[in-house]
Every structure is written in structure tokens, then in C-alpha cells.
PLY file of the C-alpha trace (Angstrom):
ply
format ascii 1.0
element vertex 418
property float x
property float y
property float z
element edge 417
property int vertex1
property int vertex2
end_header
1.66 -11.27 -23.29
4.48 -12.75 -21.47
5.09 -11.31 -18.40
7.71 -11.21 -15.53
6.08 -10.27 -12.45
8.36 -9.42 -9.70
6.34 -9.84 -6.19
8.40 -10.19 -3.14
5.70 -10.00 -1.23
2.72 -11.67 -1.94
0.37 -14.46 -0.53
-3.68 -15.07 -1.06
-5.98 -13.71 1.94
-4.03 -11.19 3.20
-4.10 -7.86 3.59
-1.26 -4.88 2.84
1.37 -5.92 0.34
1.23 -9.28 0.18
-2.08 -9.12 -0.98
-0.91 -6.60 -3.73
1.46 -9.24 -5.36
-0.88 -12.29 -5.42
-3.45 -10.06 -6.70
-1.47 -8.65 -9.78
-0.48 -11.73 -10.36
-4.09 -13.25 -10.58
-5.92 -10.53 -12.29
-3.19 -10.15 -14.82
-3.32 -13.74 -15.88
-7.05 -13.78 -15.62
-7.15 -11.29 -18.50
-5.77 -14.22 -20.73
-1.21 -12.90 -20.10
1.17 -15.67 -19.34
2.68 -14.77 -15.85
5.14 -15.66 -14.29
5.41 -14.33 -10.48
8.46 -14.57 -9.10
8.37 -14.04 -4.98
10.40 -15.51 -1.74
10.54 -18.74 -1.13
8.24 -18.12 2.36
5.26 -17.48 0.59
5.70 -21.09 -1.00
3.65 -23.08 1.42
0.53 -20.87 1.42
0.41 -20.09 -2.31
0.47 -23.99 -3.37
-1.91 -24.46 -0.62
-4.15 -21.66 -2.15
-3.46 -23.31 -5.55
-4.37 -26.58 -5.18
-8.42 -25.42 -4.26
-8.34 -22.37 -6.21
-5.85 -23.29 -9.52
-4.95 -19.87 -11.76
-4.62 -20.82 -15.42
-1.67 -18.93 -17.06
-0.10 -18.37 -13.58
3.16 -19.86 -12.59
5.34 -19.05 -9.85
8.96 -18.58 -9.17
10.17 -19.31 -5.63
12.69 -17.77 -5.07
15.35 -19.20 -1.94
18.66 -17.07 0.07
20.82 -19.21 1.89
19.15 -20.79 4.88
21.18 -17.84 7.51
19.74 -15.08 5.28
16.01 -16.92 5.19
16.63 -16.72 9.12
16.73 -12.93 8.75
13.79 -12.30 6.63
11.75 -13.20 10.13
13.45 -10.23 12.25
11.16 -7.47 13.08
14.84 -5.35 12.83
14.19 -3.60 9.67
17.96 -2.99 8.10
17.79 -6.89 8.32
14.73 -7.17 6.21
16.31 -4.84 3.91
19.20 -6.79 3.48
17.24 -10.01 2.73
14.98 -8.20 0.39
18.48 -6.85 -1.83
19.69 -10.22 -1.73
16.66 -11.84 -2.52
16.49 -9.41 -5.57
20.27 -10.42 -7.06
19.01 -13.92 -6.68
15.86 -13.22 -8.43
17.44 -11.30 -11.33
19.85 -14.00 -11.90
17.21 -16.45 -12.11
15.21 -14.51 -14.18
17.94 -14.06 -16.93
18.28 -17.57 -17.52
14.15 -17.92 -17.55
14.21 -15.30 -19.97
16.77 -16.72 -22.37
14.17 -19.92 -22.60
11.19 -17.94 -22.51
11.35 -14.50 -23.94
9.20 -12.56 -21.96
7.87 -9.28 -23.02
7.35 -7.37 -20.07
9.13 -7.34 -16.54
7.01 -5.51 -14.02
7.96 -5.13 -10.05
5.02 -4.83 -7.82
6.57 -5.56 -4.21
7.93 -4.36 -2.41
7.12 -0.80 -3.79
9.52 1.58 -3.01
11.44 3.97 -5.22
14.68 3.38 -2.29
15.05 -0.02 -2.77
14.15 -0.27 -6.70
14.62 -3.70 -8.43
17.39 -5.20 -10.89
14.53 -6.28 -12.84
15.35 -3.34 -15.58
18.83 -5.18 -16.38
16.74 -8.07 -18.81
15.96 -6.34 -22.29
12.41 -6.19 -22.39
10.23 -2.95 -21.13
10.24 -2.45 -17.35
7.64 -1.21 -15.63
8.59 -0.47 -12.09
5.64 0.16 -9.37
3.54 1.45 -7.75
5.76 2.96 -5.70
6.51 5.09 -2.83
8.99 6.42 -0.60
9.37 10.31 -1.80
6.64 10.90 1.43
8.38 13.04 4.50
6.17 13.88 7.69
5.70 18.08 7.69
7.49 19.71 9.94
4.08 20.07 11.91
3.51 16.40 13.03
7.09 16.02 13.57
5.75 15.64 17.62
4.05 12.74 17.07
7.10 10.59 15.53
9.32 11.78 18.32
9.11 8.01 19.69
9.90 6.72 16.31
12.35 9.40 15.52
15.82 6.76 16.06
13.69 4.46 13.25
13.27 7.65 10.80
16.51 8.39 11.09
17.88 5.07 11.15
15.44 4.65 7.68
16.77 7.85 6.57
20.34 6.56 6.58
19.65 3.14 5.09
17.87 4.85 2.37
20.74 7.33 1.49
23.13 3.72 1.31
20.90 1.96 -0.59
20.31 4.77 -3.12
24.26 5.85 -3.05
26.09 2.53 -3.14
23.73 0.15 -3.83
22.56 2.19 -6.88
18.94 1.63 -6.61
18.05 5.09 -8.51
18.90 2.55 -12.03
15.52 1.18 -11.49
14.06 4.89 -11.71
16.13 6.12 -14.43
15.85 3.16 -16.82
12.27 1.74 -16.32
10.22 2.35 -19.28
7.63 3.52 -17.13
7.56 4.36 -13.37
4.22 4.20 -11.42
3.75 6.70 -8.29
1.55 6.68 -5.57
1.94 10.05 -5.01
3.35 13.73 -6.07
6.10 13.42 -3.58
7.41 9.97 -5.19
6.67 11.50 -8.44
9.21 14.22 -7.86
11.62 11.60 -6.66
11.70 10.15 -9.68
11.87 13.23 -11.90
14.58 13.60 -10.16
16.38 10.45 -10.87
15.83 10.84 -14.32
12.80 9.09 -14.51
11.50 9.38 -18.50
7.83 8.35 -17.84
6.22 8.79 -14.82
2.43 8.68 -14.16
0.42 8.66 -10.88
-1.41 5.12 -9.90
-2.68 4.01 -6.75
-0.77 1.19 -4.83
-3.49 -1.23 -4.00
-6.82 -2.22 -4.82
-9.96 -4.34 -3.95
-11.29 -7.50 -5.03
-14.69 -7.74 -6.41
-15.74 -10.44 -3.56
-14.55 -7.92 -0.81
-17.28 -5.38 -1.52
-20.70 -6.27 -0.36
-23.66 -6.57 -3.04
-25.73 -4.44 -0.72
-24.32 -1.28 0.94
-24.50 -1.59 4.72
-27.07 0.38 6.87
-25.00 1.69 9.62
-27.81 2.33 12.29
-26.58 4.38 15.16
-27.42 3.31 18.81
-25.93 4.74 21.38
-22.59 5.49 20.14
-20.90 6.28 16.86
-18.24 4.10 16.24
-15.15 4.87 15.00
-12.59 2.70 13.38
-8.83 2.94 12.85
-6.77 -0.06 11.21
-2.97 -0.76 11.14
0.59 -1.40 12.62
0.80 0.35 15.83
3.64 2.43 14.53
4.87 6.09 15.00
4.27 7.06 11.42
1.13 5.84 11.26
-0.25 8.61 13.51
-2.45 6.64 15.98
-1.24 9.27 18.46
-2.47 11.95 16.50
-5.92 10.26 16.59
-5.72 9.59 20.52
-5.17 13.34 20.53
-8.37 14.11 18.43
-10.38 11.54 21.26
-8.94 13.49 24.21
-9.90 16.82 23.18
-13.43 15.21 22.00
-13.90 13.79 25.78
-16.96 11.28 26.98
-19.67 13.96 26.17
-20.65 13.53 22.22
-21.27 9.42 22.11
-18.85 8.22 19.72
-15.72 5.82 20.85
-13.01 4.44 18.92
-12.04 0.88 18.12
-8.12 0.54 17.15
-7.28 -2.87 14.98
-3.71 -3.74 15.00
-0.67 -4.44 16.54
2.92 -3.44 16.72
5.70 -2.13 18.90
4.01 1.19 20.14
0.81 -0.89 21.74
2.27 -0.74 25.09
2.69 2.70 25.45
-0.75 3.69 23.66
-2.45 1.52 26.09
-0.87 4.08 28.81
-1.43 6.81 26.63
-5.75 5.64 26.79
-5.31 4.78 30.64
-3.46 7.75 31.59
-6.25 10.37 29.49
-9.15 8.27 31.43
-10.29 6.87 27.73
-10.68 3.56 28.20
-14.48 4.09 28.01
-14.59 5.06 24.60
-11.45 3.58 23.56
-10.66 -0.06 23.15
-7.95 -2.49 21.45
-9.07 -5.87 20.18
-5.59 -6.40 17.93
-4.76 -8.36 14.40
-8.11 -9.86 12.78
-7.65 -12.30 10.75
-8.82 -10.16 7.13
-12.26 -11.73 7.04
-12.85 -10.59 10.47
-11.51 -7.19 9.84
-14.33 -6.85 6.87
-16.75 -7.33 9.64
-15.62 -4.20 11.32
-15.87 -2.31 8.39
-19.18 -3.10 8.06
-20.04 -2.46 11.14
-18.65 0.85 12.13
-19.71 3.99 11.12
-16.47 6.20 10.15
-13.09 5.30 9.50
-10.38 7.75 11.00
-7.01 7.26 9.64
-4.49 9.80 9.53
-0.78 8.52 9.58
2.36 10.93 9.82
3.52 9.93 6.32
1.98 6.93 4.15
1.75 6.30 0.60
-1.65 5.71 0.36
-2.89 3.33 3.13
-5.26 0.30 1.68
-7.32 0.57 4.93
-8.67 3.41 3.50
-9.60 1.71 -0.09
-11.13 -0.92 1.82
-13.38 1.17 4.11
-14.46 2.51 1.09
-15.34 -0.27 -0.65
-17.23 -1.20 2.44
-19.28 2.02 2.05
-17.30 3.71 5.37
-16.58 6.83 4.98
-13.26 7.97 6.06
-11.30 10.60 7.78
-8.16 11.43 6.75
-5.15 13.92 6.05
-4.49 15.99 3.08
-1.28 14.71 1.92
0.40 12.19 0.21
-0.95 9.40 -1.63
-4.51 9.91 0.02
-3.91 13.56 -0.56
-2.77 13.24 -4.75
-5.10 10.39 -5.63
-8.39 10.95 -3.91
-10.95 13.73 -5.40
-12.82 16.15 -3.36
-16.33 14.53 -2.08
-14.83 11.42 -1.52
-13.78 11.55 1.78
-13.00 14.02 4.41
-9.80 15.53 3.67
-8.39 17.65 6.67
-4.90 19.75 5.43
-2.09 18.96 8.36
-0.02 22.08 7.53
-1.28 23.99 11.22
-1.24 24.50 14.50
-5.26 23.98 14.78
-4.94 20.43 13.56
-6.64 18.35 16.21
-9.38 21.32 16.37
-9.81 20.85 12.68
-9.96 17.21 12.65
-12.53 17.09 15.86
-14.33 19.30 14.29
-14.85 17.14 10.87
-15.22 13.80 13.33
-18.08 15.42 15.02
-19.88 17.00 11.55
-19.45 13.61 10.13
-21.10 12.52 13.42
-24.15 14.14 13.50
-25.20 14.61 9.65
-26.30 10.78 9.31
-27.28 12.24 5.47
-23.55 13.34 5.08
-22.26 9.78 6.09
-24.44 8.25 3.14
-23.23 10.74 0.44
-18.92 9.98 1.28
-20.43 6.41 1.93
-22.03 6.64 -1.96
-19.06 8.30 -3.51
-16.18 6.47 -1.52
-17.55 3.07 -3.11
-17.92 4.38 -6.03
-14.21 5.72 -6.19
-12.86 2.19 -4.25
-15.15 0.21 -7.55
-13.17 2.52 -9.99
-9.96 1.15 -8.06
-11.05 -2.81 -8.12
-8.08 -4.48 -8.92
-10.01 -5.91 -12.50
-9.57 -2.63 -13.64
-6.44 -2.25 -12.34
-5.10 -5.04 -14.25
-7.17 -3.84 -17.59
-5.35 -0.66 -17.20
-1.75 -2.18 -17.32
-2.42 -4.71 -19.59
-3.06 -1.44 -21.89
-0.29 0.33 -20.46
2.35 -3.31 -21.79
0.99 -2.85 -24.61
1.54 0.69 -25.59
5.45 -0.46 -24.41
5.46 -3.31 -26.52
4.67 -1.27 -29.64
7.21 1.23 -28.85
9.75 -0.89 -28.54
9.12 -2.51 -31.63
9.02 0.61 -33.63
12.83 1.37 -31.92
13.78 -1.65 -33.21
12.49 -1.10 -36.66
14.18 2.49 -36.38
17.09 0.89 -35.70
16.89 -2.10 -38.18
16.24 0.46 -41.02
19.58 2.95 -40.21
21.82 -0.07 -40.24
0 1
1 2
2 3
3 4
4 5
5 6
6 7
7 8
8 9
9 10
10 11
11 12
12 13
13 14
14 15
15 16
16 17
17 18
18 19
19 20
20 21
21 22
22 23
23 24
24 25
25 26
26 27
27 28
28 29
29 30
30 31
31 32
32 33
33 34
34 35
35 36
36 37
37 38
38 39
39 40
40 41
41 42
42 43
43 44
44 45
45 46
46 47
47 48
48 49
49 50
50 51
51 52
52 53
53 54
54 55
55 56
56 57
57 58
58 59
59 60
60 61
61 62
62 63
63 64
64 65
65 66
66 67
67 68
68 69
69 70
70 71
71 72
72 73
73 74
74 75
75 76
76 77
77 78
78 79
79 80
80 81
81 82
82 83
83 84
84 85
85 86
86 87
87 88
88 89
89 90
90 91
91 92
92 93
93 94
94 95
95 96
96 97
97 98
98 99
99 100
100 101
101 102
102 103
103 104
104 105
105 106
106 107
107 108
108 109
109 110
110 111
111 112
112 113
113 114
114 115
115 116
116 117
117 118
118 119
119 120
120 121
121 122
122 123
123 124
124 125
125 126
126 127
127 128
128 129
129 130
130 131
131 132
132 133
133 134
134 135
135 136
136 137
137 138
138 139
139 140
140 141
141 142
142 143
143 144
144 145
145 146
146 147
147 148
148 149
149 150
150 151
151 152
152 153
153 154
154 155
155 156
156 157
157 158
158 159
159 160
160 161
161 162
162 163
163 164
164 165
165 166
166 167
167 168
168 169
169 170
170 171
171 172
172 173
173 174
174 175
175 176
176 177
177 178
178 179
179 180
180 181
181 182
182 183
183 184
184 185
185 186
186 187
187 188
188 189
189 190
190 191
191 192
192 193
193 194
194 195
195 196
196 197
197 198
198 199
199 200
200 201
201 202
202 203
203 204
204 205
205 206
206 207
207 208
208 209
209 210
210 211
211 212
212 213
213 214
214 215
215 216
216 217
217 218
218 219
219 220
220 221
221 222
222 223
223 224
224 225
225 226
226 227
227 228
228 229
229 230
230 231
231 232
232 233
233 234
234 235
235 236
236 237
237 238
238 239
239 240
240 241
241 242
242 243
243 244
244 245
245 246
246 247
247 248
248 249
249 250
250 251
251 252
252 253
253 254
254 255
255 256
256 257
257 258
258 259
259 260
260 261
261 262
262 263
263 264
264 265
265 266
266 267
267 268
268 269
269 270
270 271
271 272
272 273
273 274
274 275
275 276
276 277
277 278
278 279
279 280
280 281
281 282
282 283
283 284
284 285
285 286
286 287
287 288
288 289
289 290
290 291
291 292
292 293
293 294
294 295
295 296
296 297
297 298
298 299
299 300
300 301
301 302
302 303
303 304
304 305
305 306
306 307
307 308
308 309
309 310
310 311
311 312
312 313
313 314
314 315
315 316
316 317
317 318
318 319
319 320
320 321
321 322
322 323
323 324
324 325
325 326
326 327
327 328
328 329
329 330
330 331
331 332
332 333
333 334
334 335
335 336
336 337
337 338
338 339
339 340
340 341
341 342
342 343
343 344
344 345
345 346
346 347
347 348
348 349
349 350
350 351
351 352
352 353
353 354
354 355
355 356
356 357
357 358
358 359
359 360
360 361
361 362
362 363
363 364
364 365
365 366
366 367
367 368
368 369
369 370
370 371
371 372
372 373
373 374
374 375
375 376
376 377
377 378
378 379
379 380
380 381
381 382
382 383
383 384
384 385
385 386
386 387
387 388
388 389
389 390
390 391
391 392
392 393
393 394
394 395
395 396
396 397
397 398
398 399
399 400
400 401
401 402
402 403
403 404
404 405
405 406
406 407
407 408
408 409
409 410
410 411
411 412
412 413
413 414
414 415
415 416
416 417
């Protein structure tokens, strides 16, 4: 098949989102479809470099380039300026895509990145099936953890309002209502887009993992002195490293088992004080960004992963812990909360006051019951194998296909009335 993939982020050995777009784009055109990716014109450099040692038959990319002032923007960490280079970028893309498409004729347009139902895509303007996601967005932190975004409450409200413009006057919602099939990462989104008309909506996790990522041999995590603990991403309000920190105070020095924190961001600062000020800087320590070879090390090397942010879609740390046999700690909600089965993982509901109890409580079973470690360790690689992004791609390569036949048998409708 000919298809349109539309992956503003995306760049080889990488984690988060840009890894999502270069590996849909790979894995699609390793099952034998013509693809053509189109993403911003910053990814350029480290894509051809990837290319030229590690060529992708039936892969072609589209860079796409703003005006050099708007390219300035796309490096602010201000995120209404990222938004506004991200709309841009996607008029440009469209635009270029329509003329690509009048020479080409694809038969599928798919957006991957960024995935979020807010910001949608103007990919469903070219005539051919549009499949738009995974995505997210339709995920609001319960009324219960409100506390812990109170530092990031000016950016959730600040989101909050760019969302309701972008949706309102930007018309975004078209992508929802006229894709021929929308992809959710959760029940929240889901609802979203049910209620912007969506026609076909199914549930489908946002990332994956590469075969070459999971080890041919699961780990044996002996335990020393310590258990070790492991949480991985931006330091951000939302995604609930406070919350965590919480869980570690109330646990104190006395049951051996520290936490490592990977990652940087704005909040660093102030959860450094937040460790000092608690006396936790015995069992707690910051090493920062890993490169995402490193970071596979400490997956390997913990024992539990503990991730539990405010409001997420999904969260590929916790794929990839899995597919690193860690099991993993998390919250009952959203994506990990719609997508992950019972005996996967430890699941802890965030709808109560006894929260941190409950969660300490699951961080020290999990602890002590080395047997109970190796049975989420078992099924959470099992579940993370089932979500390798192979399959991934098998699954929408069926999924064009079933839209493909559709649409020819409205046209045949169609051909036979007139």
C-alpha cells in the first residue's frame, strides 16, 4: 500500500515520541508498504545520518521546513510556542502533501505524532482513508491528586486554555469527526472523540518496543542490600514524581529499598529540596537524562519500576520496563489503567484519601515476595512482546486494508446509482 505517514516527531534512537514516528515508519515499510513519512525539517540531520548505515527500503521521507523565525520557535521550552510551530508546520505539511498526492496517489494518510486529539491534523482534507492516532488528550488529573499539580497548576490552566482555542477556532475536532478511524490510548480520549462525532473509534496503545530492546534472556535481579527502585521521565508536575517522593517519606530508611529518579526538567530544583528537606538523600538519588542505551541498563538493573504520573496517556517507560522484565508500579487510570490487564502489573486505584498508604503498601509487598516480582516480571514481558511494534505495524497494515475495501465498495455504491 501507499501510505502517507504524518510524523512530526520522529528520529532513530530515541525514546518518547520521536521514537514512535521513526518506528511506524520503519516497521510499516518493512512489511513490504510504500511510505512516505513526512516530519520537521529538524529531524533531517539525524534521520539521513541513521540512513546512510542503516538504509529502509520502501521508506522515503518528507522534510518538512517553516520559515527560519518559526524554526527558531520550535526550540523554546515555552509550550504555546511549540504549539504554534507544530499548527504551522501541519498547514505546510498538508499543502505539500496535496501536491505529492496528485503525483502519487496514496491510499492511506495516517498521523502518528504528535498524538493528541487537541491539536488533530489536516491530514483528513486529501481523499483517501485517514487514520488519525494513537491519541490522547481526553486524560484530566482526579480531583484527588489535584495537590500534587498545584506547582504546575498556571501550565494546566494555561494548557487548558490553549486547548479550548485550538479546538474552537482552529477547528481541530475535523480530524476526529472525519477520520475513517480514530485510535485511543485510553477511555477518556475515547469519549472525547465520541463526542466529536468520531464514527470509528477503537482503543490502541501509543507506543511500543523494538525487538532488539528486549533482552534474549530475562534478567536475574539479585537483591543485596537494597531494593532498588526506578522512576523515568520529565521532571514535570503531571508526571507525579511528588506523589512518589511522598510514598518514600512515609516508607522512611527502615525497609532497604531507595529510589533512583532518571530525568530532567523544570521541577528538578525544587525536588532536590523536596529529598534534602525530608532527610532522603540516602535512599534517594538523581543521576538525570541517559542517553536511551544507558537508560536500558537501568532497567535491567533495578528491581521495580514506580511510575505514577497525575495524568498520562500511557507512559512508554512503563512498556519498556516491561519488556525489560521490571515489574512496575503504577496508578489505575488512564491509558495504563484501560489498556493493561490485571496480573500484569500492580495497579493501585488513585480515587482516595489512603493513596500513599495504598501505594507503600504495594511497594513494600512487591518488596519482599522475590516470587511475586518474577510472576509481574513473566507476565509484564509477555504483555510488552504482545505490544512489539512488529505487531503493531501487522495490526494496521490489517486495519488499511479493511479501509481500503470499504472505500472501494462506496465507490462502487456510488458508481452503480449514477
Amino acid at each position: 500500500m501507499k501510505i502517507l505517514l504524518s510524523a512530526y516527531s520522529c528520529a532513530p534512537d530515541a525514546g518518547s515520541e520521536p521514537s514512535c514516528g521513526w518506528n511506524w515508519a520503519v516497521q510499516l515499510a518493512g512489511l513490504g508498504n510504500q511510505v512516505w513519512c513526512f516530519t520537521a525539517q529538524s529531524n533531517k540531520q539525524v534521520i539521513l545520518n541513521k540512513l546512510k548505515t542503516h538504509p529502509v527500503e520502501n521508506l522515503r521521507f518528507i522534510f518538512i521546513e517553516l520559515p527560519y523565525w518559526l524554526e527558531k520557535t520550535k526550540a523554546s521550552q515555552f509550550f504555546p510556542l511549540a504549539y504554534m510551530h507544530y499548527l504551522i508546520w501541519q498547514y505546510y505539511a498538508y499543502k505539500v502533501a496535496k501536491a505529492k498526492h496528485a503525483s502519487i496517489g496514496f491510499d492511506i494518510v495516517h498521523h502518528v505524532t504528535f498524538g493528541s486529539i487537541q491539536l488533530g491534523s489536516h491530514m483528513w482534507k486529501l481523499p483517501v482513508p485517514f487514520v488519525f492516532g494513537p491519541v490522547g488528550g481526553g486524560e484530566k488529573i482526579p480531583q484527588t491528586l489535584e495537590k500534587y499539580s498545584s506547582s504546575g497548576a498556571l501550565r494546566d490552566n494555561l494548557r487548558s486554555f490553549m486547548s479550548f482555542v485550538i479546538m474552537n477556532i482552529f477547528k481541530s475536532t475535523n480530524a476526529t469527526s472525519q477520520a475513517s478511524l480514530v485510535l485511543a490510548t485510553s477511555c477518556d480520549t475515547a469519549d472525547v472523540a465520541k463526542r466529536l462525532d468520531a464514527k470509528n473509534v477503537k482503543l490502541f496503545l501509543d507506543c511500543g518496543v523494538s525487538a532488539g530492546f528486549m533482552p534474549e534472556i530475562t534478567p536475574k535481579r539479585e537483591v543485596k542490600n537494597y531494593i532498588d527502585v526506578l522512576w523515568v521521565g520529565r521532571l514535570l508536575p503531571q508526571k507525579g514524581l511528588d506523589l512518589v517522593l511522598d510514598v518514600f517519606k512515609r516508607l522512611g530508611k527502615n525497609h532497604n529499598i531507595r529510589l533512583t529518579v532518571v530525568g530532567e526538567g523544570p521541577m528538578g530544583d525544587e525536588y532536590k529540596k523536596n529529598v534534602k528537606k525530608n532527610d532522603l538523600e540516602d535512599i534517594v538519588s538523581f543521576v538525570g537524562t541517559l542517553e536511551y542505551s544507558e537508560l536500558r541498563e537501568y532497567y535491567l538493573s533495578h528491581h521495580i519500576l514506580m511510575f505514577c504520573p497525575l495524568r498520562n496517556a500511557f507512559g512508554i517507560q512503563i512498556l519498556e520496563a516491561m519488556a525489560c522484565g521490571l515489574p512496575v508500579i503504577t496508578l489505575d487510570q488512564h491509558g495504563a489503567g484501560t489498556l493493561i490487564p490485571e496480573g500484569v502489573c500492580i495497579k493501585v486505584n488513585p480515587n482516595d484519601d489512603s493513596l500513599i498508604d495504598r501505594l507503600k503498601e504495594a511497594l513494600i509487598k512487591l518488596a519482599k515476595n522475590k516470587r511475586y516480582r518474577n510472576q509481574l516480571s513473566s507476565n509484564g514481558l509477555e504483555y510488552a512482546k504482545e505490544n512489539s511494534w512488529l505487531k503493531k505495524a501487522q495490526t494496521m497494515t490489517s486495519e488499511y486494508e479493511k479501509l481500503s475495501v470499504k472505500r472501494e465498495r462506496v465507490s462502487e455504491k456510488k458508481l452503480r446509482i449514477h
